[in-house]
C-alpha angles and dihedrals in degrees: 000000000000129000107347129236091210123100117249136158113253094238083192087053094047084051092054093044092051082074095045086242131107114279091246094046099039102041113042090078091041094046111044111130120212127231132180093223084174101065095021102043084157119030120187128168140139122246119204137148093285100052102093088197095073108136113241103179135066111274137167133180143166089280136097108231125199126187139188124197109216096174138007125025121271146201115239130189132180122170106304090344130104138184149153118230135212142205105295092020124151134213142169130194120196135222112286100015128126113232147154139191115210120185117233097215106032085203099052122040142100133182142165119235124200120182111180140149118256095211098064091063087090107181125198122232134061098249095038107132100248117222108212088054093056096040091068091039082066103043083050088045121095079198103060116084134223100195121058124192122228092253093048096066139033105273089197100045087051093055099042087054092052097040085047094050102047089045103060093034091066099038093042083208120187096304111355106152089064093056093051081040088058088039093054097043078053101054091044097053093047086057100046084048086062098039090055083053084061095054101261105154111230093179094105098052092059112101107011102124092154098056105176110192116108084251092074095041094101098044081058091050101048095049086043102038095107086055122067112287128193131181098221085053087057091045098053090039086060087042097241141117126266097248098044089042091052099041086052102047086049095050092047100043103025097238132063114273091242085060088050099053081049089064112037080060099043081051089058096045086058100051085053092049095045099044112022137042089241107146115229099263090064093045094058089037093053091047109046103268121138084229151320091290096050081041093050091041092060102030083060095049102055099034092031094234138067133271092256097041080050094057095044099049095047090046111138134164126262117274 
């Protein structure tokens, strides 16, 4: 693995020549792909001949995305950066870069595919390397590499983390997202191990636990959602205006901040219905609502139902 020596055309480059512009400048507006990250905050599949839904085409979001080829060879192109990967080949794209993943042999390939976002992957402790800090120091970074080769990094550790993924993804057990969640924290930190091999300093993400871009809003909001939460205070915290704060966070994440902070608490209510006793007056209480009847009108709003007829109607036994 690494940059081949083999000629191929740069399919990002024949998309940027189609406009007559250059390929950063034509295809970032053309190319954006869309991704609920309301409703997907973690996103994990595989992707082999027989999945009809492969991307073709060049492609970037706000997302990081992180794949792993299982079988087969592909062709793999990120900005100005191409590779073939192997079996047991690693890669990472990050937010905002134009990238695509073309299979060698149409008729023989398989590979995981994990889209998060980095700032979800909140970790405790003042001098905890953070994540997302480190994330972007590696997408500034001419050391960092995008493309990993199968002896550079744990192979079984790689497909636990996407078997792992993809299955509780698709089944949503009794805490599942903090199992991808683990999984997650874990492949990240295998990769910045590596990317500090390769000379990238860390030093500068220990220690940020305030982060105020728009990129870490919702990693403040998540950890704050059960306390009282305003738009104008995010936007002041990210040292914005409203109304550049708000047309930002809605261009990034596909809903109003104020819809998001909305979600993140009516998630959490769920998790309480569906796994614990709670009444309803702890429950709003626990998750940031004024009270059971500002709890019971979004929730409604955004199940259809209400809390109760939620609870009854997910009801399951113990296992």
């Amino acid at each position: 693995m690494g940059a081949t020596k083999k000629s191929y055309i740069s399919i990002i480059a024949i998309f940027g020549a189609a406009s007559g512009l250059s390929p950063e400048r034509s295809t970032m507006p053309q190319l954006f792909e869309y991704i609920d990250t309301l409703n997907s905050p973690y996103e994990a599949f595989w992707v082999d001949s027989h999945n009809i839904n492969d991307p073709t085409r060049p492609h970037w979001h706000y997302y990081v995305e992180v794949i792993y080829v299982e079988i087969g060879e592909l062709y793999a192109e990120c900005d100005d950066k191409k590779a073939v990967l192997h079996p047991g080949d690693c890669a990472i794209f990050h937010a905002k870069m134009i990238h695509i993943v073309t299979p060698a042999d149409p008729k023989n390939y398989r590979y995981g595919v994990i889209k998060f976002d980095v700032s979800r992957l909140n970790t405790s402790g003042s001098f905890t390397p953070r994540l997302r800090a480190v994330t972007e120091a590696a997408r500034r970074s001419t050391q960092a590499s995008l493309f990993f080769p199968a002896e550079t990094l744990d192979r079984r550790l790689l497909s636990r983390v996407f078997n792992t993924c993809v299955d509780e993804l698709n089944n949503r057990r009794f805490g599942y997202d903090l199992v991808v969640h683990s999984n997650l924290c874990e492949l990240m930190v295998a990769l910045s191990r590596r990317w500090r091999e390769e000379g990238l300093d860390t030093s500068c993400s220990a220690g940020i636990s305030n982060g105020t871009g728009i990129e870490s809003v919702t990693e403040y909001i998540d950890e704050h959602s059960a306390e009282p939460l305003s738009v104008e205070a995010l936007a002041h915290r990210c040292g914005m205006s409203y109304s550049y704060f708000a047309k930002n966070f809605r261009q990034m994440y596909g809903r109003s901040c104020k819809e998001y902070i909305e979600f993140v608490r009516v998630s959490k209510a769920e998790d309480l219905l569906l796994f614990t006793d709670f009444d309803l007056t702890y429950i709003s209480l626990e998750t940031g609502f004024a009270d059971c009847s500002h709890l019971i009108k979004v929730f409604r709003k955004w199940k259809g139902i209400t809390p109760k007829q939620y609870k009854l109607a997910h009801s399951r036994p113990q296992q």
